[in-house]
C-alpha positions as CSV (number, residue, x, y, z in Angstrom):
1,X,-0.5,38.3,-24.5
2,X,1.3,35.3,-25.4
3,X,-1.2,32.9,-26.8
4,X,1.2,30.0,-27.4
5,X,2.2,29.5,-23.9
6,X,0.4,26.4,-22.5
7,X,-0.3,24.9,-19.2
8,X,2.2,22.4,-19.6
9,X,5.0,25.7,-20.3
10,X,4.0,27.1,-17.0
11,X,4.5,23.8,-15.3
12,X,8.2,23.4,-17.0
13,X,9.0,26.6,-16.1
14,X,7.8,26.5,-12.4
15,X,8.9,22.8,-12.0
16,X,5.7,21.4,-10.8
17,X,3.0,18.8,-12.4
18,X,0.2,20.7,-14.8
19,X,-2.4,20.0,-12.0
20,X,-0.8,22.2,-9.4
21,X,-0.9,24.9,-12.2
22,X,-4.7,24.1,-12.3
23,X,-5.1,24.3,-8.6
24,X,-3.0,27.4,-8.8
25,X,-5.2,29.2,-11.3
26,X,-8.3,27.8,-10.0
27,X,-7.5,29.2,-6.4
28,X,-7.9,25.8,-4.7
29,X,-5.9,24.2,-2.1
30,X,-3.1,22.0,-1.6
31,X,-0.4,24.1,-2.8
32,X,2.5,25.4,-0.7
33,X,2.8,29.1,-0.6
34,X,6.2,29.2,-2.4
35,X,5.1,26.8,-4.9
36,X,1.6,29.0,-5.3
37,X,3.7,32.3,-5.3
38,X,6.0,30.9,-8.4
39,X,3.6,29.9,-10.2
40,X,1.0,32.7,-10.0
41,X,4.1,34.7,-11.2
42,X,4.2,33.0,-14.3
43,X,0.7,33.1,-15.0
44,X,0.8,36.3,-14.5
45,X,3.8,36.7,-16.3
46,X,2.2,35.0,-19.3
47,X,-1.2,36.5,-18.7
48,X,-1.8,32.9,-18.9
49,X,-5.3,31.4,-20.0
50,X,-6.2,27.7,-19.9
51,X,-8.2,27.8,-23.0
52,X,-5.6,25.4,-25.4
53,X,-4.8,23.6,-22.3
54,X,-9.0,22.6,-22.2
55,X,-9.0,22.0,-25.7
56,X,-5.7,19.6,-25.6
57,X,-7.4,17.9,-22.7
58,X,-10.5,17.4,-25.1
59,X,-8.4,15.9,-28.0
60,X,-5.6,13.3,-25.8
61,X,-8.0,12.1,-23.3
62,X,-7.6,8.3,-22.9
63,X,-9.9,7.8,-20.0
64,X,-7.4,5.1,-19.7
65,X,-5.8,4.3,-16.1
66,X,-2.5,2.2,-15.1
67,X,-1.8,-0.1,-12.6
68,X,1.4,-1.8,-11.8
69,X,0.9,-4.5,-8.9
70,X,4.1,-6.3,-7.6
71,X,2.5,-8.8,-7.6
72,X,-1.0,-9.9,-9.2
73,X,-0.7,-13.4,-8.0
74,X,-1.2,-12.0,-4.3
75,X,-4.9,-12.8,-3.1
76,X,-4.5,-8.9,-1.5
77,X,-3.1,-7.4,-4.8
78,X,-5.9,-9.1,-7.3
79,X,-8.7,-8.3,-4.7
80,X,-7.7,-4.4,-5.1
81,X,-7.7,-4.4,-8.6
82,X,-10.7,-6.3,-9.2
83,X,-12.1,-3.8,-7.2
84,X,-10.6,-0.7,-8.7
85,X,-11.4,-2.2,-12.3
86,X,-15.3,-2.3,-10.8
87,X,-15.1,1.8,-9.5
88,X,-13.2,3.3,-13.3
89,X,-15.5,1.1,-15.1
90,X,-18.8,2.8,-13.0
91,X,-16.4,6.2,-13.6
92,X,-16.1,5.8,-17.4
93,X,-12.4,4.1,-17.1
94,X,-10.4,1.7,-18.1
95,X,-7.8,-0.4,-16.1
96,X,-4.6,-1.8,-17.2
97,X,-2.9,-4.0,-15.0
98,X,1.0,-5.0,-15.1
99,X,2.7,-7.3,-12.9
100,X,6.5,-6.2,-12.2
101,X,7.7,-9.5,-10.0
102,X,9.4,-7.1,-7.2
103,X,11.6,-5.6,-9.7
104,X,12.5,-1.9,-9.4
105,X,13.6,-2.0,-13.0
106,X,11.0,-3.2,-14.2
107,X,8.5,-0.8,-12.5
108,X,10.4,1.5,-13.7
109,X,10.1,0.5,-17.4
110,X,6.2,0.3,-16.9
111,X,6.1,3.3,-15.5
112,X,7.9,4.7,-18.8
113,X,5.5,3.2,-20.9
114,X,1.9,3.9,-19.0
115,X,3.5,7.4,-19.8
116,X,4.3,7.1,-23.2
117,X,1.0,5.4,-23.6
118,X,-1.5,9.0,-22.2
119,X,-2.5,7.2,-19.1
120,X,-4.4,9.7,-17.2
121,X,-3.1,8.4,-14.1
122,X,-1.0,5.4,-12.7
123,X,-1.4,3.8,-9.4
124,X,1.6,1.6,-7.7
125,X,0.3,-1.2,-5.8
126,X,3.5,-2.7,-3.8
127,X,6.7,-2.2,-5.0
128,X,9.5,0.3,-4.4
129,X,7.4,3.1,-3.1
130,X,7.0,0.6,0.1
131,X,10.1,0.9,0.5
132,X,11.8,2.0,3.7
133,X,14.9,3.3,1.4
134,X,14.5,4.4,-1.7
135,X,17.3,4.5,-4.5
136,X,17.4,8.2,-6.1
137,X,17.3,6.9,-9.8
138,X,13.5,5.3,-8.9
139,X,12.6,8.6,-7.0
140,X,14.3,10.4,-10.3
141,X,11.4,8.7,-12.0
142,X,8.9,8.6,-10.2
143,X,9.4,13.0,-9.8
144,X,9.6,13.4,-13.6
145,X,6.8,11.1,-14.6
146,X,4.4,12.9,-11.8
147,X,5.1,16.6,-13.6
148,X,2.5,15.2,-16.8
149,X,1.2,12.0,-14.9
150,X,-0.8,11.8,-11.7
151,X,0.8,8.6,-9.4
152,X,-1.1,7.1,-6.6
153,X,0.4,4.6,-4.4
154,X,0.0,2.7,-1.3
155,X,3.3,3.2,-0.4
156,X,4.8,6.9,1.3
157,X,6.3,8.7,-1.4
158,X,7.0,12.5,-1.1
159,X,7.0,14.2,-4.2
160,X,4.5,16.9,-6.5
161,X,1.6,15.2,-7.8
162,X,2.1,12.1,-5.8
163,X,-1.4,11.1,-3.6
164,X,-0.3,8.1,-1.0
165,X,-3.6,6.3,-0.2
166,X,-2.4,3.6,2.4
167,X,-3.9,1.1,5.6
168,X,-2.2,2.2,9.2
169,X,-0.2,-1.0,9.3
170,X,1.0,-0.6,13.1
171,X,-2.6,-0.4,14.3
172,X,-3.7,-3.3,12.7
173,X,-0.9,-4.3,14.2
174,X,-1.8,-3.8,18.0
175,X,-5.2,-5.2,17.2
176,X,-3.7,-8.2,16.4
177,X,-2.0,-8.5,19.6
178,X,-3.9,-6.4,21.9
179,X,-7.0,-9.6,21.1
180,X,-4.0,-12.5,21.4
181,X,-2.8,-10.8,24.9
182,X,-6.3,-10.7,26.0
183,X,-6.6,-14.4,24.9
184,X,-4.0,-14.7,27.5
185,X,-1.0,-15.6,25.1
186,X,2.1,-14.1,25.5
187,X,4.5,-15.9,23.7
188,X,4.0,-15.0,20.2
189,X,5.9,-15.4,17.1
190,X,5.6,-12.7,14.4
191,X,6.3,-14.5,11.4
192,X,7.4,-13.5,7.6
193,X,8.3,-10.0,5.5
194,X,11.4,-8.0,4.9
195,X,12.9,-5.4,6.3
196,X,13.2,-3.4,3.4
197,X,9.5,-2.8,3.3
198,X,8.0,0.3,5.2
199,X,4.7,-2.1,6.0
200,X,7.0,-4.6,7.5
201,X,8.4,-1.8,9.5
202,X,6.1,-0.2,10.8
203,X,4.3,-4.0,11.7
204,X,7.3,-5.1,13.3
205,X,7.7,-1.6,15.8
206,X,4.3,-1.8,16.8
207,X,4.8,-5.4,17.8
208,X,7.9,-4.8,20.2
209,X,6.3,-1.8,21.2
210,X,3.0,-3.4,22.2
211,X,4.8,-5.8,23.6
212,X,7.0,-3.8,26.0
213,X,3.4,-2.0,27.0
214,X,2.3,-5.5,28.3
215,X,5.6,-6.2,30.1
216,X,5.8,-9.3,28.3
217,X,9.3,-10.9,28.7
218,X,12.2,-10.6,26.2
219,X,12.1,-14.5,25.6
220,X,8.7,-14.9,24.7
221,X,8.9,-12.3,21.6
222,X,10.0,-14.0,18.6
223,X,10.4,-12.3,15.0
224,X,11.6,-14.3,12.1
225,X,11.6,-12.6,9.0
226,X,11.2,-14.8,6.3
227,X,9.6,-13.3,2.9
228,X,5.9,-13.3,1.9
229,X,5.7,-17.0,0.4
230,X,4.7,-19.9,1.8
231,X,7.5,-22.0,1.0
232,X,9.7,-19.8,3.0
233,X,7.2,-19.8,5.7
234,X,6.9,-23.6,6.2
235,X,10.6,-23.8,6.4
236,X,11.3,-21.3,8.8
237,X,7.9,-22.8,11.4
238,X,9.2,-26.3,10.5
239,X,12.5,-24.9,12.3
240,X,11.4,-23.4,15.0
241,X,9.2,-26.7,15.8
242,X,12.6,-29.2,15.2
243,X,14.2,-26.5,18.2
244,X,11.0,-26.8,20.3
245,X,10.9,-23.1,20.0
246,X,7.0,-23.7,20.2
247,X,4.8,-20.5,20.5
248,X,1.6,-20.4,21.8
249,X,0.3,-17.9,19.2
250,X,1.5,-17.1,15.7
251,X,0.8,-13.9,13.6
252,X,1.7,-14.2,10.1
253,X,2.5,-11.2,7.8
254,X,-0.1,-12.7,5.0
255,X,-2.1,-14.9,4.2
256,X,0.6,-17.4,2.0
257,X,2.8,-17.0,5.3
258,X,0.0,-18.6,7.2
259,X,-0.8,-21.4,4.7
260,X,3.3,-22.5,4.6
261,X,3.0,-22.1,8.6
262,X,-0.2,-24.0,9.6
263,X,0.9,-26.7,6.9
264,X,3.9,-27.1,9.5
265,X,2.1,-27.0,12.6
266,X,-0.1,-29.8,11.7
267,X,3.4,-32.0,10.2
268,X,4.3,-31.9,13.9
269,X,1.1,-33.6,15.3
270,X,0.0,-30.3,16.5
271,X,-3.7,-28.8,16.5
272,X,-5.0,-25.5,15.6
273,X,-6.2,-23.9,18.0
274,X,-5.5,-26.2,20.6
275,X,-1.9,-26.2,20.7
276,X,-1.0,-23.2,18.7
277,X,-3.3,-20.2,17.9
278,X,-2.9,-18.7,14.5
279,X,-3.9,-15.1,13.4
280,X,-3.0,-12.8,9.7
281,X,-3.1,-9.7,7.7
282,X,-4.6,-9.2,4.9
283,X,-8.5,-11.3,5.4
284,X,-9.4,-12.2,1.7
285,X,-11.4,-15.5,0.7
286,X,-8.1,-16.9,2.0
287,X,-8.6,-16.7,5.8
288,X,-12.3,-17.5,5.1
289,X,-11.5,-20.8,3.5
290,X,-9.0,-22.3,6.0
291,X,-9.7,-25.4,8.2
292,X,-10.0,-23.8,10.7
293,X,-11.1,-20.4,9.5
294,X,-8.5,-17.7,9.9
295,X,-8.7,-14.6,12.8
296,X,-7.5,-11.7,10.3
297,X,-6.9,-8.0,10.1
298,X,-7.1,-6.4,6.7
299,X,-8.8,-3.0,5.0
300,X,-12.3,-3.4,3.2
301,X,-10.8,-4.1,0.0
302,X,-14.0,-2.3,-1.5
303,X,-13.6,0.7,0.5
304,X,-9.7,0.6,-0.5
305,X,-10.8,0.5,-4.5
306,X,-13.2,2.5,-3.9
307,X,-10.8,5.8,-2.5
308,X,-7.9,4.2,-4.7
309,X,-10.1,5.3,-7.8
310,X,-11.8,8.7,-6.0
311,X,-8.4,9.8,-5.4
312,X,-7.0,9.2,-9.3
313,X,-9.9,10.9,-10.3
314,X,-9.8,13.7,-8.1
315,X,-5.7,14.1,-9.6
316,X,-6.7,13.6,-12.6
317,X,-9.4,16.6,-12.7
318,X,-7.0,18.4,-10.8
319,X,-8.8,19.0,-8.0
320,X,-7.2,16.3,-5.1
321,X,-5.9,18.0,-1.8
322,X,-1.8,17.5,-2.2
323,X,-0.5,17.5,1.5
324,X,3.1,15.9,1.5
325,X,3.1,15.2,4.8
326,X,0.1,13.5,5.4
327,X,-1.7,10.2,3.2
328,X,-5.3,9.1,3.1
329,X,-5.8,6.4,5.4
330,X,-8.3,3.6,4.7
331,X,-8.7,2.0,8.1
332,X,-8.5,-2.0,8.9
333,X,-11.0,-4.5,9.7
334,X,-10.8,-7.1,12.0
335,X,-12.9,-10.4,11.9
336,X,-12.8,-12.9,14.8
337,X,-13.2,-16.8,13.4
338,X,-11.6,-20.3,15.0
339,X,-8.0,-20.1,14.5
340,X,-7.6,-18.2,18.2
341,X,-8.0,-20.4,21.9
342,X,-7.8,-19.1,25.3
343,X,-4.6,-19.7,26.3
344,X,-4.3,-21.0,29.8
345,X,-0.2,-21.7,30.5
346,X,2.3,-20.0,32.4
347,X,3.0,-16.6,30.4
């Protein structure tokens, strides 16, 4: 028996994260049968035991996990985090939190370093993993880093040792709409993101679709895409409202969308509800605060933290399910306040 060969040799060998090997020797699930086949022929190959891989676990643990938000700034990013710092700490963890400022690069290089630095695990909040495209030299990273490093993101990534905990963006979606089309509006303005993003994606789909499903006219469904900020939202509403391209309902992509919107709504001498109702994703503090308090759709950010963390720990131990063609879904909530009037016009 080779003694020297560790778990990290099979892995190498096999071309797959040291947690599938676990799984693989510990007979659990969420392995593919080729990928269980190769590497049982290894261990067995090896007569492989775990025994210096538990005692190498013993001596490098960090109890130490990443994060890298694109942006910490974001009322929906910070409420996450607060939230996953809350669940490691209760776990015996602790978080570090990196802001990369939408830069792929610059993920990239944090990723790099959360390696270098034993993380246990990294989790990607936003970023390129929300991507509806996404260039081979981030994958490249991403798929080398997740053979030592378990990733979880909120984003759709396919690769080993990869767990994809996200919200079912098109559903909250058609809640959204489905409550404004019983309101009786029909002309409605989605307003903000890009179309690089999956989440911006698959919102936008769901709203033509939903749409078509109601038969509401071609004219009356308006999508400006304009960014997440609200300086870019105010602009583009203040545009629309110069060119009397006046909805009776607006859903904005966030919550900063909705703040740059409203602010141009009430510029033009028009009321909220009363002339234009105004709905959101996301639902932190933000939509609670607003005069007049926001109708939102967003996930129970402590539920969210709360299977963020399960799931890194579960990777970590080795003993997460690994299904590449499914994600763990953490479902929306929807919360009816005063920004949303029957609408009584000609639709």
């Amino acid at each position: 028996m080779n003694t020297k060969v560790t778990i990290y040799d099979i892995a190498r060998e096999a071309g797959v994260s040291p947690s599938m090997v676990s799984r693989v020797y510990n007979q659990k699930p969420g392995v593919s049968k080729e990928k269980r086949e190769r590497i049982q022929r290894l261990i067995d190959q090896y007569q492989f035991v775990p025994d210096e891989y538990a005692k190498s676990l013993k001596n490098e643990r960090t109890r130490c996990i990443g994060i890298i938000a694109s942006d910490v700034c974001n009322p929906f990013f910070a409420r996450i985090i607060s939230e996953c710092c809350h669940v490691a700490d209760k776990n015996g963890y602790t978080v570090f939190s990196y802001e990369t400022h939408d830069s792929p690069q610059t993920e990239m290089k944090f990723l790099e370093m959360l390696a270098a630095q034993k993380m246990e695990a990294i989790i990607l909040l936003g970023g390129e993993t929300d991507w509806v495209e996404i260039d081979p030299k981030y994958y490249a990273c991403i798929e080398r880093i997740a053979r030592h490093t378990p990733i979880i993101t909120m984003g759709r990534i396919r690769c080993d040792n990869v767990y994809n905990v996200i919200t079912d963006e098109g559903r909250a979606m058609r809640t959204l709409l489905e409550y404004l089309l019983g309101m009786g509006h029909r002309q409605i303005l989605f307003l903000g993101g890009l179309a690089h993003t999956r989440s911006y994606a698959d919102k936008v789909e769901q709203f033509y679709q939903t749409m078509q499903e109601n038969r509401v006219p071609r004219k009356d469904v308006q999508v400006c895409m304009c960014g997440y900020e609200k300086e870019d939202s105010y602009e583009e509403m203040k545009s629309l409202l110069e060119q009397e391209r006046i909805p009776s309902a607006v859903i904005a992509v966030n919550e900063t969308v909705a703040i740059g919107a409203i602010r141009a709504i009430k510029e033009k001498g028009l009321r909220i509800p009363e002339d234009i109702s105004v709905v959101c994703f996301d639902n932190s503090f933000i939509s609670e605060s607003m005069t007049p308090r926001l109708t939102a759709v967003g996930c129970s950010y402590e539920k969210f933290g709360q299977k963020l963390i399960n799931t890194t720990l579960d990777a970590i131990d080795g003993s997460a399910f690994l299904d590449e063609k499914k994600a763990e879904i953490v479902e929306s909530v929807f919360v009816i306040r005063e920004s949303v009037q029957l609408y009584h016009g000609e639709g």
